[in-house]
C-alpha positions in Angstrom: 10.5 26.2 -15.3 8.1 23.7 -16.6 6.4 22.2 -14.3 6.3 17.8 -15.0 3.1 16.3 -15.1 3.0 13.0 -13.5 1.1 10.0 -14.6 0.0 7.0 -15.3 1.1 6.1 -19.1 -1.9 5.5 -21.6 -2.6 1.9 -21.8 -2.9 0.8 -25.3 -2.1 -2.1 -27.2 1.4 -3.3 -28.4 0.2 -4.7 -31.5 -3.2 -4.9 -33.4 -5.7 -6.1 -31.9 -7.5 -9.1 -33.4 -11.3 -7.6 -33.3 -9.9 -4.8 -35.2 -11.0 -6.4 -38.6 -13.4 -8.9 -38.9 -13.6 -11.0 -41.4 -16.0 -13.5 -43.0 -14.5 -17.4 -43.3 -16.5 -20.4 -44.6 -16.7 -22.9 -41.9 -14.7 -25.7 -44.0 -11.5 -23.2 -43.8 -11.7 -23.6 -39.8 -9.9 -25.9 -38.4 -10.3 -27.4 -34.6 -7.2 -27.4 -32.4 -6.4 -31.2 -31.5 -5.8 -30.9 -27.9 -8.9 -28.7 -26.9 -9.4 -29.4 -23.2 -12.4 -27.7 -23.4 -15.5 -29.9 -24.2 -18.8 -29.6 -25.9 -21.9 -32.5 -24.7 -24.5 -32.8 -27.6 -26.8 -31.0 -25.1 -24.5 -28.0 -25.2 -24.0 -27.9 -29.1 -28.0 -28.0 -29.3 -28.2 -24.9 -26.7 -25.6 -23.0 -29.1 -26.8 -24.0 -32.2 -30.1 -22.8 -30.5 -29.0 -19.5 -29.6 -27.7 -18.9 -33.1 -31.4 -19.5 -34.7 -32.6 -17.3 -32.3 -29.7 -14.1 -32.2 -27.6 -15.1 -34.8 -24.1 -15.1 -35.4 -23.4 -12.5 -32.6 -19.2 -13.4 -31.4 -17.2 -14.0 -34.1 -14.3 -17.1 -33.6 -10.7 -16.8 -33.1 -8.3 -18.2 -35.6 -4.6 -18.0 -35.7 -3.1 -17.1 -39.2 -3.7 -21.0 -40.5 -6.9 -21.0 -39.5 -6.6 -23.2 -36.2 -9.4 -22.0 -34.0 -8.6 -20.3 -30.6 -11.7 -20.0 -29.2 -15.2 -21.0 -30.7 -14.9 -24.5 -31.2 -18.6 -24.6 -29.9 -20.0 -22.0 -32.1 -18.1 -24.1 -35.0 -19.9 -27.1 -33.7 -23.1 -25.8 -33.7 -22.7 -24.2 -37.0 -22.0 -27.1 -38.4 -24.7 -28.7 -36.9 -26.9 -26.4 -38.6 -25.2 -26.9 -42.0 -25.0 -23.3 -42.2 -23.9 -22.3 -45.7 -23.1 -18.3 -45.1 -19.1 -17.5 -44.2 -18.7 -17.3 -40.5 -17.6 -13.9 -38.9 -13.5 -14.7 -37.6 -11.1 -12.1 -36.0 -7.5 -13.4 -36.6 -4.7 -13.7 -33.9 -1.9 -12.2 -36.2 2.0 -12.2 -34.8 0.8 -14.7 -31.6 3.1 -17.0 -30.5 2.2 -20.7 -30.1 2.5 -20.3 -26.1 0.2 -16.8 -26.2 -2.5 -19.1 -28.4 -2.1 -22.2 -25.9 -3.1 -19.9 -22.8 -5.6 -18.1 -24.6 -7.9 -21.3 -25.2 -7.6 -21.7 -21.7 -7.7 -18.4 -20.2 -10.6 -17.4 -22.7 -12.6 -19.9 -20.9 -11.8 -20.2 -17.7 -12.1 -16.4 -17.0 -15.5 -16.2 -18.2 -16.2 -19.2 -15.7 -15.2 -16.8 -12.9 -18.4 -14.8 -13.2 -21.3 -15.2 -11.0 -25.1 -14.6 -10.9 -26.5 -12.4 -7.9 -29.4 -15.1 -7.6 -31.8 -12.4 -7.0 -31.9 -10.3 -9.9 -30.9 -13.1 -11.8 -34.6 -14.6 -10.8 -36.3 -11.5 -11.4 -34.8 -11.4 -15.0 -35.7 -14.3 -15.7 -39.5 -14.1 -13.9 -40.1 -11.0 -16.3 -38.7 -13.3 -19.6 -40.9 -16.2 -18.1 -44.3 -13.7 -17.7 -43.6 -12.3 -21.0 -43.8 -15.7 -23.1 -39.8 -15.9 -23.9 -38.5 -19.6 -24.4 -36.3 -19.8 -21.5 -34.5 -23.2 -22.9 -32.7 -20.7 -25.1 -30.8 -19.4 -22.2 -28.9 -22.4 -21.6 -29.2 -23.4 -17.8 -30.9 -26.7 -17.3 -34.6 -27.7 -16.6 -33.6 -28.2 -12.9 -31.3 -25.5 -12.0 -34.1 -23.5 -13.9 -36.7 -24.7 -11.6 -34.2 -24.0 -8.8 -33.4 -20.4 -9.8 -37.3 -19.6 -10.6 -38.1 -21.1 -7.2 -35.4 -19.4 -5.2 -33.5 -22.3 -3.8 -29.8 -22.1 -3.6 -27.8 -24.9 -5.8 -27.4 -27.2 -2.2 -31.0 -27.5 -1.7 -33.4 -25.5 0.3 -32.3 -23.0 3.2 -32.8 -22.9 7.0 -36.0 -23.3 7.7 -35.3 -21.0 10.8 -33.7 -18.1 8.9 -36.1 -15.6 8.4 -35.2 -12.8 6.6 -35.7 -9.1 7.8 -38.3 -7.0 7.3 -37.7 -4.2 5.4 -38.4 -0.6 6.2 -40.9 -0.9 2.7 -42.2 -4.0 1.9 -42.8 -4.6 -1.7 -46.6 -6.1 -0.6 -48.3 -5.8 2.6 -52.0 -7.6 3.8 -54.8 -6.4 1.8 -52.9 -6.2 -1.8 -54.1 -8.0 -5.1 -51.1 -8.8 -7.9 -52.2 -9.9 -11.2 -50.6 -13.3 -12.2 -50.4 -13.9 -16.2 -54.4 -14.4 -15.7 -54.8 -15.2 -12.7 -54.6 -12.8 -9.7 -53.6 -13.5 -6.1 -53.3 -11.1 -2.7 -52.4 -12.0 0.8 -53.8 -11.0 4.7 -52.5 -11.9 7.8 -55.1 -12.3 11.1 -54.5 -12.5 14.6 -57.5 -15.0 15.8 -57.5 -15.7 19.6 -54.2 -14.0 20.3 -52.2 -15.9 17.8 -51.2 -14.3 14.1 -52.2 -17.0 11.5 -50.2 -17.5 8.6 -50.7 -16.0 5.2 -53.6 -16.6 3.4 -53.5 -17.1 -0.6 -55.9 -16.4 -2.6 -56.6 -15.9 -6.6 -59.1 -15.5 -9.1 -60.2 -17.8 -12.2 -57.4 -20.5 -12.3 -57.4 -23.9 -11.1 -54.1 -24.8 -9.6 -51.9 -25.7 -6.3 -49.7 -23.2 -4.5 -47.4 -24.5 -2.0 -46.0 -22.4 0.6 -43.3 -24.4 2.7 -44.9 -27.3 3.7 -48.4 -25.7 3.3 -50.7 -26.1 0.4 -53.3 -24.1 -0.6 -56.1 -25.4 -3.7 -57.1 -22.6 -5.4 -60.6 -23.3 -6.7 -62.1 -22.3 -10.0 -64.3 -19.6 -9.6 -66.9 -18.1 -12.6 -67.3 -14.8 -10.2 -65.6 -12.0 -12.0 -66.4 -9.3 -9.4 -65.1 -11.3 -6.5 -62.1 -13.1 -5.0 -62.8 -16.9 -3.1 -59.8 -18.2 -1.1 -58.9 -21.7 -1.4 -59.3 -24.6 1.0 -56.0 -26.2 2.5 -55.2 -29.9 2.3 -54.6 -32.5 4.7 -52.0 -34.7 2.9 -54.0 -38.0 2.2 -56.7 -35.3 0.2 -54.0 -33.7 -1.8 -53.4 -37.2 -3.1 
């Protein structure tokens, strides 16, 4: 007897799938869909048209079969924007219905708005792009929530001041350590004086700037000593004025 293999059936499509050909449009054959909910601020056509002098034309648009876009009305904006001249790559929706191209404007944005960012590598990405000289405006998120990001502060503001995070079993840095900085370079020690452990001292070489720790701030001074390291001085409030 021959024995019946069981299974899950192979998942495949039912019809051709749109990226399957790609084809080249000029951008006056494109036409926006009237009742777009989705919408596009000046600011946000500048970040796109942005990000297509930078990458290029990387996602082509969706069209249906008259041309009626189905997702990339932004990239369309931008484009024209730009005045680009060169035909615009487009994948067609061929055989949808009108109710299968009504969800997909929606669900083609709102599922991409279900992602989220794990804020810490999120930061460190960004720290390496910032340290290596890359434009961060080209990744679209705003001055502020840039600041907030780079600074490690969650969208509602800053955290407990009281929650203190573990200590892990190997700490990235420990007392004694020196990190180069772009061109500065800075270190940390802790010191128990009279019984009580004093908090971290900064410290950094050749750069003239404030570091703020909490509510503590720190004046680095400028220093013309290559071969040696001079901590800064902290500030009372009415001096750091």
């Amino acid at each position: 007897m021959t024995p019946i293999v069981s299974g899950a059936a192979p998942v495949g499509p039912t019809r051709p799938w749109p990226a399957e050909r790609v084809e080249q449009w000029p951008i006056e054959q494109l036409i926006p869909y009237a009742n777009n909910p989705r919408l596009h601020s000046a600011s946000d056509v500048e970040k796109i048209a942005g990000s297509i002098l930078k990458w290029g034309w990387t996602t082509p648009v969706l069209v249906d079969e008259q041309g009626v876009l189905i997702a990339g009305h932004g990239r369309v904006a931008a484009a024209a924007k730009l005045g680009l001249a060169v035909p615009i790559p487009v994948i067609v929706a061929r055989g949808w219905s009108e109710e299968e191209k009504q969800a997909y404007r929606l669900a083609d944005n709102e599922l991409a708005a279900r992602g989220s960012w794990d804020p810490d590598l999120l930061r460190s990405e960004l720290h390496d792009l910032k340290f290596n000289g890359f434009d961060l405006d080209l990744i679209g998120f705003e001055p502020d929530r840039l600041e907030q990001i780079l600074a490690g502060l969650r969208p509602g503001g800053l955290s407990d001041p009281d929650s203190v995070p573990e200590v892990p079993d190997q700490p990235v840095t420990g007392p004694g350590d020196v990190w180069l900085l772009g061109d500065h370079r800075g270190g940390s020690s802790r010191n128990r004086i009279r019984g009580e452990l004093r908090p971290i001292d900064l410290f950094a070489r050749n750069c003239n700037e404030e570091i703020s720790l909490g509510r503590a701030a720190r004046v680095v001074r400028q220093t013309g000593d290559l071969g040696g390291l001079r901590r800064g001085r902290k500030l009372d409030a009415q001096s750091r004025e």
